[in-house]
Structures are given as C-alpha cells and as structure tokens.
VEXTORDO-441029 format. One record per residue (C-alpha): residue number from 1; residue in one letter; x, y, z. Coordinates in Angstrom, 3 decimals, m for minus. Example, Ala and Ser with C-alpha at 12.3 -4.5 7.8 and 13.67 -1.06 7.14 Angstrom:
residues 2
+-----+------+----------+----------+----------+
|  nr | rest |       xx |       yy |       zz |
+-----+------+----------+----------+----------+
|   1 |    A |   12.300 |   m4.500 |    7.800 |
|   2 |    S |   13.670 |   m1.060 |    7.140 |
+-----+------+----------+----------+----------+
//
This chain:
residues 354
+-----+------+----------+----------+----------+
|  nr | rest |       xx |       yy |       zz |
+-----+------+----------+----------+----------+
|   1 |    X | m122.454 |   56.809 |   79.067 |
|   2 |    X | m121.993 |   53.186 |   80.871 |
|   3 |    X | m118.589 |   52.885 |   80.959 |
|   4 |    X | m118.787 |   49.426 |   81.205 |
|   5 |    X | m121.939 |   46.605 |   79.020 |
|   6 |    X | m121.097 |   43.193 |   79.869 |
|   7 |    X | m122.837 |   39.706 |   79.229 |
|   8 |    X | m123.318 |   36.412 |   80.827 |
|   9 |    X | m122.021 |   33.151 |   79.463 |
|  10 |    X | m122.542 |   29.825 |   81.449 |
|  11 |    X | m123.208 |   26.572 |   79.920 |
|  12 |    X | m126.716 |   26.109 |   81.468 |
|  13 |    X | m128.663 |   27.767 |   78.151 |
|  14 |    X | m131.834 |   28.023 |   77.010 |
|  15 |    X | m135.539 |   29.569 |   77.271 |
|  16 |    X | m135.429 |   28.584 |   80.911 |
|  17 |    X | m132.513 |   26.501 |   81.622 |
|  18 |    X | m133.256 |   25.423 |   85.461 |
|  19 |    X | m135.701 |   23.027 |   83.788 |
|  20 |    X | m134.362 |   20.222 |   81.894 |
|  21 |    X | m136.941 |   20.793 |   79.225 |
|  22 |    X | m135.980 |   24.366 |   78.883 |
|  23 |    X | m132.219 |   23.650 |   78.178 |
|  24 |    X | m130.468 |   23.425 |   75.405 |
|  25 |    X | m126.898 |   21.550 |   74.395 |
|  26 |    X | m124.002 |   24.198 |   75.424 |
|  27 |    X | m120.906 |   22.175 |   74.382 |
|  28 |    X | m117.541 |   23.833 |   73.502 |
|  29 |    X | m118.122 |   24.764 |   69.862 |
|  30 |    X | m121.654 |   26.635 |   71.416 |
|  31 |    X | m120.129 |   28.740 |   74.173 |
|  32 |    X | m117.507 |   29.894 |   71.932 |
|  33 |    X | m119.946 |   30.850 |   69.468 |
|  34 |    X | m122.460 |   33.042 |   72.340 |
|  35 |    X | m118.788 |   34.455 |   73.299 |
|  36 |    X | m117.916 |   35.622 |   69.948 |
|  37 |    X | m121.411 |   36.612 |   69.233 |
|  38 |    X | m120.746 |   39.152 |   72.756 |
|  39 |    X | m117.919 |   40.369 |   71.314 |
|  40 |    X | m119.122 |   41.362 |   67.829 |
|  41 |    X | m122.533 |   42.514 |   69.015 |
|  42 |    X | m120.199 |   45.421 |   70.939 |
|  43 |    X | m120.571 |   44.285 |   74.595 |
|  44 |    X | m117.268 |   45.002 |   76.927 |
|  45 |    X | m116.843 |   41.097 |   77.974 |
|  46 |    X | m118.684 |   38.705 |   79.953 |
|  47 |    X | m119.317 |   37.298 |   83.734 |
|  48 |    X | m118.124 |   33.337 |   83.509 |
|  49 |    X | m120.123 |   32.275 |   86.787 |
|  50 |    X | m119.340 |   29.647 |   89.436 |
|  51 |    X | m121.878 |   27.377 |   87.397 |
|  52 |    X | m121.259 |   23.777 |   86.765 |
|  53 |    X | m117.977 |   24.398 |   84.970 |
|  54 |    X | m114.622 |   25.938 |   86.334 |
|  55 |    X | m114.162 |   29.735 |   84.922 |
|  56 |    X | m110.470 |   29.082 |   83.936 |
|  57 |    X | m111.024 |   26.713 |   81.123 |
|  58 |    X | m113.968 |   28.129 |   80.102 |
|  59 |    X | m112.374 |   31.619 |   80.273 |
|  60 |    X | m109.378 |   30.345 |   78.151 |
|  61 |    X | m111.362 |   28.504 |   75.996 |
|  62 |    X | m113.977 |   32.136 |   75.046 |
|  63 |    X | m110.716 |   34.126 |   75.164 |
|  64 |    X | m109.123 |   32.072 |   72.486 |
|  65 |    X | m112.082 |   33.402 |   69.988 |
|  66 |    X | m112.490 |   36.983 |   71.063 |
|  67 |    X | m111.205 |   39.726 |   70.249 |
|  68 |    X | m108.258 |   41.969 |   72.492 |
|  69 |    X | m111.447 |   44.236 |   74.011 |
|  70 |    X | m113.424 |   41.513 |   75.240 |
|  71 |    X | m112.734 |   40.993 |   78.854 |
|  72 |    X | m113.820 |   38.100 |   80.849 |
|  73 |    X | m114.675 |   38.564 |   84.470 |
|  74 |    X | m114.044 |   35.208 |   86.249 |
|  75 |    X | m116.151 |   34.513 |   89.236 |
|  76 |    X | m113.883 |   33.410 |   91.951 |
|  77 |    X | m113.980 |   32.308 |   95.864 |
|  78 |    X | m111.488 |   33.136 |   97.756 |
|  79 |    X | m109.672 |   30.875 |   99.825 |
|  80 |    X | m110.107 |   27.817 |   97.408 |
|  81 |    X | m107.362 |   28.283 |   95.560 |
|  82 |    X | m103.902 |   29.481 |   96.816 |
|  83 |    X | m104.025 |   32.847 |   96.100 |
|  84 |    X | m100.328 |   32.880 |   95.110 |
|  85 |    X | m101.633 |   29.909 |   92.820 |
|  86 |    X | m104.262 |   32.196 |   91.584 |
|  87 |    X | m101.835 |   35.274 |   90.775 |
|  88 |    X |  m99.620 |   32.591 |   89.222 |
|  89 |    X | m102.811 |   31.816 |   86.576 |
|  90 |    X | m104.037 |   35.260 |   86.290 |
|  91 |    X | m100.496 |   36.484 |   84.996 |
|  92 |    X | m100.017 |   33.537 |   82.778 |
|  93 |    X | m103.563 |   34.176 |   81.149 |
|  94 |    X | m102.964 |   38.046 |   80.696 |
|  95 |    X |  m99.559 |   36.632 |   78.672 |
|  96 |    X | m101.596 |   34.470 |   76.553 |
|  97 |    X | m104.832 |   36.552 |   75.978 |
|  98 |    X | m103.545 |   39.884 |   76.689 |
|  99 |    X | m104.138 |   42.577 |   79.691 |
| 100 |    X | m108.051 |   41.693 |   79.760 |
| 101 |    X | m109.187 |   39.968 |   82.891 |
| 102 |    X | m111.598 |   40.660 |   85.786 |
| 103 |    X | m112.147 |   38.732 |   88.693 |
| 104 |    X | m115.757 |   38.755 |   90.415 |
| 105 |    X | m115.173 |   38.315 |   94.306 |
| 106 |    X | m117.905 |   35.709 |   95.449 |
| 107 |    X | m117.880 |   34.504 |   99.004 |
| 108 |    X | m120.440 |   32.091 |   98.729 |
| 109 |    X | m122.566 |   31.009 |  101.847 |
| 110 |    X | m121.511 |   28.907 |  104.720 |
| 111 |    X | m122.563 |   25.665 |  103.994 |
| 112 |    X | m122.252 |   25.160 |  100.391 |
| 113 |    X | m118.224 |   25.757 |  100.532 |
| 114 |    X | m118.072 |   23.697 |  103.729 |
| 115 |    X | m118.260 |   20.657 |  100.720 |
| 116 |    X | m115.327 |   22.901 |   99.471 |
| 117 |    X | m113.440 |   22.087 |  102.872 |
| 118 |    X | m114.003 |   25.854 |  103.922 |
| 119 |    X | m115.909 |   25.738 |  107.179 |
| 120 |    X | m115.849 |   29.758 |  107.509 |
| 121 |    X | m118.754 |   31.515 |  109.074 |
| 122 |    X | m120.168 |   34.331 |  107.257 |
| 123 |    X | m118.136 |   37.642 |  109.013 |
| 124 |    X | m114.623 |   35.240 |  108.721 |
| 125 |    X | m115.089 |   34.564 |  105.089 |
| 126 |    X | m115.019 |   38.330 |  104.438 |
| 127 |    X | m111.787 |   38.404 |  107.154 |
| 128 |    X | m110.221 |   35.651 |  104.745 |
| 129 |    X | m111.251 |   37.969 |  101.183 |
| 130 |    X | m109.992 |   40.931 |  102.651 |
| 131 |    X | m106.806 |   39.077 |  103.414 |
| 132 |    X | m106.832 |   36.773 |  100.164 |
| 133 |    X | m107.349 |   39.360 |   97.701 |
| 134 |    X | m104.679 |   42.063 |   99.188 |
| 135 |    X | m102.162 |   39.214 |   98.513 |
| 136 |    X | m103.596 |   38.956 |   94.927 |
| 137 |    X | m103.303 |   42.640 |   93.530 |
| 138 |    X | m100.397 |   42.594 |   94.886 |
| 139 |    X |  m98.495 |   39.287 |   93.236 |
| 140 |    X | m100.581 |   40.600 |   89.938 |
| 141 |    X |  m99.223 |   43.984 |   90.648 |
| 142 |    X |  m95.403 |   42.686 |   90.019 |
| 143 |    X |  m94.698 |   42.524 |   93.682 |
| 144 |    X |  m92.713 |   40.195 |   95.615 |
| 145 |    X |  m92.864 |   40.064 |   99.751 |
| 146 |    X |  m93.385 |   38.162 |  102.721 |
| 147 |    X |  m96.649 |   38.298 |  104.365 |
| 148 |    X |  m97.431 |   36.990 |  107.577 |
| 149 |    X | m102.160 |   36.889 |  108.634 |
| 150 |    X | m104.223 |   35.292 |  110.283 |
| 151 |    X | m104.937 |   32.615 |  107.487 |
| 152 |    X | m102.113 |   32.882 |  104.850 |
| 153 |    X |  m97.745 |   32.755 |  106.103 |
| 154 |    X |  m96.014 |   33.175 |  102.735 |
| 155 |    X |  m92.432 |   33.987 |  101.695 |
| 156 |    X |  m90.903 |   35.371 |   99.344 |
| 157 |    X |  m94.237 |   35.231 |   97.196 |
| 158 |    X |  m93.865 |   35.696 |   94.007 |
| 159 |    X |  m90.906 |   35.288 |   93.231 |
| 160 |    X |  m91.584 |   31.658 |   91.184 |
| 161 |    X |  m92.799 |   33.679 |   88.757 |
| 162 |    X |  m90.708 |   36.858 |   88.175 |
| 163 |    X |  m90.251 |   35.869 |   84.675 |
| 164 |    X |  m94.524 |   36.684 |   83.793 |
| 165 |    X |  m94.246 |   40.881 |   84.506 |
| 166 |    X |  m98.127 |   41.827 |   84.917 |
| 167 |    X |  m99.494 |   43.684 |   81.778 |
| 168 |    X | m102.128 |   44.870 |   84.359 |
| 169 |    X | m101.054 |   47.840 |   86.317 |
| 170 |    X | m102.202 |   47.594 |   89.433 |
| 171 |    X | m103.258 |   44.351 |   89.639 |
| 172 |    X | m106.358 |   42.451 |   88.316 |
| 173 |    X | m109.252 |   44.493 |   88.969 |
| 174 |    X | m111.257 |   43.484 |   91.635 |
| 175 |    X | m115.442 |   43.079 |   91.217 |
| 176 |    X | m117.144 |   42.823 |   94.391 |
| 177 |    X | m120.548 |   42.722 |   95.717 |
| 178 |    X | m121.588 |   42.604 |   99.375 |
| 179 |    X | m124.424 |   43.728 |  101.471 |
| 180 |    X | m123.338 |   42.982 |  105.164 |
| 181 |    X | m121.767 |   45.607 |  106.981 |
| 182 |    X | m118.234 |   42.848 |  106.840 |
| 183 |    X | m118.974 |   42.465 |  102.858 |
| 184 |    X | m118.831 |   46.777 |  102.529 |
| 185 |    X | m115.835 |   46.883 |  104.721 |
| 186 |    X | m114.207 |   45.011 |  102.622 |
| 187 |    X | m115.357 |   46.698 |   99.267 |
| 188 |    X | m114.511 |   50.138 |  100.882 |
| 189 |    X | m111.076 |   48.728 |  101.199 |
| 190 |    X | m110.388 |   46.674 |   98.055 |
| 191 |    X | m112.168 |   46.775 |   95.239 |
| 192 |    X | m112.525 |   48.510 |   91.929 |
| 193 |    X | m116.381 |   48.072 |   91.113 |
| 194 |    X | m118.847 |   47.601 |   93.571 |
| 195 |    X | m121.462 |   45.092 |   92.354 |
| 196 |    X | m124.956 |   44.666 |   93.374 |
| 197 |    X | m128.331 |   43.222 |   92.018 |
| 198 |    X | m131.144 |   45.109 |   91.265 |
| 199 |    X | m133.220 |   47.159 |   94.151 |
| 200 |    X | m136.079 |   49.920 |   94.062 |
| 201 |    X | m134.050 |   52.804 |   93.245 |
| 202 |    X | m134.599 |   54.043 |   97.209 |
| 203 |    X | m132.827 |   50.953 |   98.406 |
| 204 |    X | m130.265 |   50.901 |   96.199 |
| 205 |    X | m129.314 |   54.792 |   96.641 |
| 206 |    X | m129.199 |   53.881 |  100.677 |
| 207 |    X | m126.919 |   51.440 |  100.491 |
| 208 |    X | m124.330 |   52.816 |   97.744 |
| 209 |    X | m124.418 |   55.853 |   99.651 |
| 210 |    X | m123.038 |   53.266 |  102.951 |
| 211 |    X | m120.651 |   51.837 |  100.381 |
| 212 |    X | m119.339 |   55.609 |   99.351 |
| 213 |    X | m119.245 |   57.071 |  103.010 |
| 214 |    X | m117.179 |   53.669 |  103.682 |
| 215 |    X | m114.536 |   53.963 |  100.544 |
| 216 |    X | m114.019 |   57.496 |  101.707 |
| 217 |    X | m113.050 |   56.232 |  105.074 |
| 218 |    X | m110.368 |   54.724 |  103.514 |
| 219 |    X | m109.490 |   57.974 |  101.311 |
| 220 |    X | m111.141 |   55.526 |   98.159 |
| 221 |    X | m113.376 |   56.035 |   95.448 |
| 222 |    X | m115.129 |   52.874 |   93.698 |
| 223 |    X | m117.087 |   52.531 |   90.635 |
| 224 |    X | m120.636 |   50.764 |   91.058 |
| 225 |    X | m121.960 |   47.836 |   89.128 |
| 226 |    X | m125.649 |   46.093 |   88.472 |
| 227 |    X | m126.322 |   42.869 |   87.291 |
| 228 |    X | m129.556 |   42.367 |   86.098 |
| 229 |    X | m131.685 |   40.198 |   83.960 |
| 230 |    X | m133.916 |   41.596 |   81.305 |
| 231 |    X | m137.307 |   40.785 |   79.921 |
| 232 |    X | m137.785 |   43.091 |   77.577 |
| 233 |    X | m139.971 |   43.280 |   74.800 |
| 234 |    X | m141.773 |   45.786 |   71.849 |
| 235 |    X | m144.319 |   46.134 |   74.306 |
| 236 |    X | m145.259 |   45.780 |   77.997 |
| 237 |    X | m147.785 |   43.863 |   77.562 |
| 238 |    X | m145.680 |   41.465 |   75.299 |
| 239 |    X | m142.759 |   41.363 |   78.368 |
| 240 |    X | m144.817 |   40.588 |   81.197 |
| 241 |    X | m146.441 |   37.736 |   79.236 |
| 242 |    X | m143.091 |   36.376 |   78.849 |
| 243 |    X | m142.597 |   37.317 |   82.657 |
| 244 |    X | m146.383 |   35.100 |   83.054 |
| 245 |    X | m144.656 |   32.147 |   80.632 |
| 246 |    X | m141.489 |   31.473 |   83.274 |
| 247 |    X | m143.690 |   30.923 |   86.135 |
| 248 |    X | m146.170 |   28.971 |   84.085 |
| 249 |    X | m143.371 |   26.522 |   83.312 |
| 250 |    X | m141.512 |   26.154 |   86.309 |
| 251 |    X | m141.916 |   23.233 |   88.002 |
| 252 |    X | m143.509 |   22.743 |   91.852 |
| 253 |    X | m139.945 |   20.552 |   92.192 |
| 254 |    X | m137.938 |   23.749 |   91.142 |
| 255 |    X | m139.993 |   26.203 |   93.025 |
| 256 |    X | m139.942 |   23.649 |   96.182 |
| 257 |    X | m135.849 |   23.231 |   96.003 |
| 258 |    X | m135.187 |   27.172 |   95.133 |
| 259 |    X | m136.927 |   28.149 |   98.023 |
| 260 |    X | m135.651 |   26.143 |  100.081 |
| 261 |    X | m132.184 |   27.451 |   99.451 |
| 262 |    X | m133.500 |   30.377 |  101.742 |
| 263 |    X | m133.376 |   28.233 |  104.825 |
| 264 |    X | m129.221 |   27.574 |  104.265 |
| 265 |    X | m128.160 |   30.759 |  102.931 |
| 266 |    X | m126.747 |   33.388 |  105.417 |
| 267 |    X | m125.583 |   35.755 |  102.865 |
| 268 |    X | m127.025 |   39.531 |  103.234 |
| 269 |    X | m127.486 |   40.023 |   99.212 |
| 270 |    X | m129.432 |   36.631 |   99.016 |
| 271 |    X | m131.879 |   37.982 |  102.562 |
| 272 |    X | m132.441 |   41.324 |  100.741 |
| 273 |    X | m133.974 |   39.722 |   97.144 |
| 274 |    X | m135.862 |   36.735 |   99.039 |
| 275 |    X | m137.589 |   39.773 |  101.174 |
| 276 |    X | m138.538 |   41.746 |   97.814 |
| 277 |    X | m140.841 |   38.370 |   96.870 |
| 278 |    X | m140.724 |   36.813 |  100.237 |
| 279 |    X | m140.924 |   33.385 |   99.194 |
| 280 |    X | m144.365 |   33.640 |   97.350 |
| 281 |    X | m145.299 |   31.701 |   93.821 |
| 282 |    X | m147.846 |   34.488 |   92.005 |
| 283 |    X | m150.751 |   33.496 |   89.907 |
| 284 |    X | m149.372 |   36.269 |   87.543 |
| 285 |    X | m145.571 |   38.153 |   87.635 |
| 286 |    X | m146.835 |   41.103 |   87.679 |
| 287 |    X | m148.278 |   40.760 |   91.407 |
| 288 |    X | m144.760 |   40.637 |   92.137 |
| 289 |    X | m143.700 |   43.879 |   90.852 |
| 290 |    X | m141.842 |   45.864 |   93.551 |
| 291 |    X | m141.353 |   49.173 |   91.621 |
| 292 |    X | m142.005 |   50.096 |   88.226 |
| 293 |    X | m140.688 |   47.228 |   85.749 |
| 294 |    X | m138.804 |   45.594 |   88.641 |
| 295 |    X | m139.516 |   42.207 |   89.186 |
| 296 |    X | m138.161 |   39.768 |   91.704 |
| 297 |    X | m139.540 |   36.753 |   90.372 |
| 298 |    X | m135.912 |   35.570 |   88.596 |
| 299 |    X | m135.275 |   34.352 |   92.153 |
| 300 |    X | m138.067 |   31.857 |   92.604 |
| 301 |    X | m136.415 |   30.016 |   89.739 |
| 302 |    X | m132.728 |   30.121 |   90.187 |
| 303 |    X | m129.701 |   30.714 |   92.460 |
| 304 |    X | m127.508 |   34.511 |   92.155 |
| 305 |    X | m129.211 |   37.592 |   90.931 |
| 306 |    X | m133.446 |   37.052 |   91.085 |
| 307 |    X | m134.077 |   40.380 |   90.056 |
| 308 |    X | m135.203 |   41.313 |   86.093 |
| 309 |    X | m136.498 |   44.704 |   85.044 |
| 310 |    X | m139.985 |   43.700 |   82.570 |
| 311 |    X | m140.841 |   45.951 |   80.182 |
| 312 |    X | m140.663 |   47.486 |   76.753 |
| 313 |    X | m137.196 |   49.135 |   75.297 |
| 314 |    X | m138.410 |   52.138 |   76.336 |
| 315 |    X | m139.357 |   51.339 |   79.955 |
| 316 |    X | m136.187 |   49.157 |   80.161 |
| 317 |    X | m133.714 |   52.125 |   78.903 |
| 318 |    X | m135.810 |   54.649 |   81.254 |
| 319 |    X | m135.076 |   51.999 |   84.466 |
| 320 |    X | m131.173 |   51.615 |   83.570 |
| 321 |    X | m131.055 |   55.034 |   83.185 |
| 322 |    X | m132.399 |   55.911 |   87.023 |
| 323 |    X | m129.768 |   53.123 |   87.889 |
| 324 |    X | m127.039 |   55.372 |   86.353 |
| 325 |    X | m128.234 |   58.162 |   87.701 |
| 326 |    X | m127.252 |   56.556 |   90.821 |
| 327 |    X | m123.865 |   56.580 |   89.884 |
| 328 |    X | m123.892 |   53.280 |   88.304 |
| 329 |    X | m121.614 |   52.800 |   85.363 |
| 330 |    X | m121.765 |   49.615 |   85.225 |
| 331 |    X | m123.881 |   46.845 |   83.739 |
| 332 |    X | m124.028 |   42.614 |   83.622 |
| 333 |    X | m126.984 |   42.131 |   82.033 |
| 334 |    X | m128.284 |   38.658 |   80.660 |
| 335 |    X | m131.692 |   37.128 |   79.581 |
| 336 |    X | m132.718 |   33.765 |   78.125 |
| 337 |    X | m131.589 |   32.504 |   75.903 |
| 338 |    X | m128.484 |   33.888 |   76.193 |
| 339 |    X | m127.261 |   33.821 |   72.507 |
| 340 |    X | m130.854 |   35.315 |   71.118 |
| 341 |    X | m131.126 |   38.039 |   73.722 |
| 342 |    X | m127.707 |   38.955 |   73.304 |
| 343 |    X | m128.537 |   40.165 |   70.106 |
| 344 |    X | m132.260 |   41.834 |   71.502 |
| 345 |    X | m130.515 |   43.672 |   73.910 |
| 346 |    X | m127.494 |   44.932 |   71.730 |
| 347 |    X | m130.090 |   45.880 |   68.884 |
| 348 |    X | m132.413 |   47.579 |   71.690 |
| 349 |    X | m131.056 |   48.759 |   74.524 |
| 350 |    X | m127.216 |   48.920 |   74.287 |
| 351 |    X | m127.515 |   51.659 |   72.134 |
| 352 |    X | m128.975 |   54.264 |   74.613 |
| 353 |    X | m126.160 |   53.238 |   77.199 |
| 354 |    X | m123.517 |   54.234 |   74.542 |
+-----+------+----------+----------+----------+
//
C-alpha cells in the first residue's frame, strides 16, 4: 500500500501546456477548483512547483478550499529566502491551515539562480541546503539557538516567534531528490522522503540502494519517492498514440529551446534523463522506450521530471508496482490535463495503490 498518492497543480494547464496553443486559462477560481477536485478524488495533497507563480500564495490560496488531509508540498530553494524567514511562514501557515505542509528541497542549477543573486556552484549549493534546511527543522521544530556556518550567523533564532508553537513535531518534513554523490549526502543526512524521477527499474534499485547504505551511515532510515507522469490509457495501443500526438505537436522552437537547456544545466538528475533519450526527436515515442512502458520523451518538451510510464491501466499499475517493490512508497504523479487526468488516474490506477 503507497503510503503516500499525491498530484501536481501549477498554473501552466492544458493538453500540452509548453505550447501556447495547448494551454488553457488557469486563473484563481481554476486552480482552486483542480485542488479541490485532488482532494475529493482521494489523493494525499499536491506538489506546487517552482513554475511561474510563488508556492506560498498559491499554497494558501488551494489550502483555503481543501480539506484538513490534503497536504501541499511547496517546492522551495534554499538560500533564497532567509530560512528563519521561511520557518517564520511555515509555522504561521500550519496555524492557519493546520499541521499539513511539505516542503520539496530543489537546488536548482547554477546559472538559472545566479538571476536569483545565488552564484553557488553545484557541490556548494548542496553545502548551503545541508546547512539551510538543519536551521529549518529546527525553528519548525519549536527550537530556539544560536548558530554560527559557513553561510548563515544567527542569534537567538527563533525567538520572534515563540508565540506560533509548531503543530508539526519534528519539523516540516523534508522532500528531497538528488543524484550527485553531494545531493545523497545530504539526503542521507536530512530528509524524510527521498525523491527521484523515473529510471529502468535496474538504475533506480542502484542508486536507492547508494541512498540507503548512505542514511545508514548516519544511523537513518528514509522513505523513497517517484514522480512520474502518466499516459495511460484502455489500451496500449490507445496510450502510445497519445505518446505519438505530444511529439506531433510540439514545436521545432520548443524542441530547439528544451534541448538546449542541456548545455546550462549541471545538475546530476537532469544528466541522467537527457542520457535515457540523449537529445533525440523520434519519428514515433515508442522508439524512445527505455524499458517496458517507460518513456523519456516528457523531457524533450519540458523542464523537471521527462520521464512518463505509457501504457494501459494494467501495464501502468504492473510498472508502479515494480517501483514499490523497490521500496518506494511514494508517488507524485501528474498527466495533462491536469484536472481530467486527475480524475483518469483516481478512477484507474489509484485504486490498486490503496
């Protein structure tokens, strides 16, 4: 049983939203409504990405219409935001919405948060998470202390805000996915759930096996996550036509920029998906197909996860559950559009993870 069904919510929607033609209006009064559909259709919450809006209105603004059990898991860099400031929010949003929130750990690439003023190379933005976030669980854990790194001299922090006790014990939870050897280190340390996007099943056992033997290190045990897209359909056939339908609208523009995201992005995750389709535009998806159902192709289009498993309920629910048997207890799962195939995916394959 997944312990753990989540969504995906971020305001670029529609059949396939990285082309203007392909995207539909997501204003307030929408996103609230794909939230509240999540919530009713029985996932556990949602991932609010680092899209084109901030995740702490947009979090507010889904957790105002949802119910106590949905959770929102708020993707977050570290090091933009004081992370006393950030303990500050989290405590005053688990005192207006209740003891629900998740924060994603994203550390970004070098040169897109150098326009954030961050001009961290790849192994020091892990030295600044692993620093960041133990001062986080820590002001959401109630505490109050000096601290004295390499990139953060505080005093007496948190005591501004002794008057918001945590509901949270323990602190926010902490999801996390890295691939380096600097991004495990600092999972094995930190974090509750391990994320990662989907592999061939012999890849992904190799590396959560480095991620266990790490944890233990640090006498730790973590829970492991997947986010994945899904195309899934009454029949194969019927999925990898859809699969056929995204590359036959894509434009040579989107293909053109996507890829060329390659050539700035240092991050290990990112390296290991562009390898799995290594940079080539199929005449047909399936050619791409790396292991039964797997399909890389998600990343020719789009930045984050690239990988969707194609298929019908059956194959899809036989793929999650080789994932699981992994140890993976975890799922963000999404496909487009998000407020249709929120209700495909509850109706088909939600089921058989309960």
């Amino acid at each position: 049983m997944a312990a753990d069904v989540l969504w995906y919510i971020i305001p670029k929607e529609g059949p396939y939203p990285w082309e203007p033609e392909g995207r539909r209006p997501a204003d307030l009064g929408y996103l609230q409504r794909l939230a509240g559909a999540v919530d009713s259709l029985g996932f556990d919450g949602a991932l609010l990405a680092t899209d084109q809006y901030d995740v702490w209105p947009l979090g507010s603004a889904l957790a105002a219409v949802t119910s106590p059990r949905f959770q929102p898991l708020l993707a977050v860099h570290p090091g933009l935001t004081s992370p006393v400031t950030l303990a500050k929010q989290a405590l005053t949003f688990q005192h207006l919405f209740g003891p629900r929130l998740l924060f994603n750990v994203v550390n970004g690439q070098t040169e897109p948060l150098r326009r954030y003023g961050l001009p961290l190379e790849h192994d020091e933005r892990y030295e600044l998470s692993a620093e960041y976030w133990g001062i986080v669980k820590r002001l959401t854990a109630g505490e109050v202390f000096d601290h004295k790194g390499k990139f953060y001299d505080l005093k007496d922090a948190g005591s501004d805000f002794r008057d918001l006790p945590p509901l949270q014990e323990g602190g926010v939870p902490l999801w996390f996915g890295g691939s380096s050897p600097a991004g495990i280190e600092v999972a094995a340390q930190q974090v509750d759930v391990y994320l990662t996007w989907g592999e061939p099943v012999e890849q992904l056992a190799e590396k959560l096996t480095r991620v266990r033997e790490r944890a233990a290190v640090h006498g730790r045990t973590l829970r492991f996550g997947l986010r994945l897209h899904l195309i899934v359909r009454d029949t194969e056939d019927e999925a990898w036509a859809a699969a056929d339908r995204l590359l036959d609208v894509t434009s040579p523009e989107t293909y053109a920029r996507q890829l060329g995201v390659h050539q700035e992005n240092d991050g290990e995750g990112w390296r290991r998906q562009f390898r799995q389709h290594g940079g080539r535009v199929p005449a047909r998806a399936r050619e791409l197909e790396t292991s039964p159902n797997l399909w890389p192709g998600m990343g020719l289009f789009r930045p984050g996860p690239g990988t969707a498993v194609v298929g019908s309920t059956k194959q899809v629910v036989e793929r999650l559950k080789e994932f699981e048997a992994l140890g993976v207890d975890t799922f963000i799962l999404s496909g487009n559009p998000l407020l249709e195939e929120a209700y495909r995916v509850a109706e088909t394959i939600l089921p058989a993870l309960r």
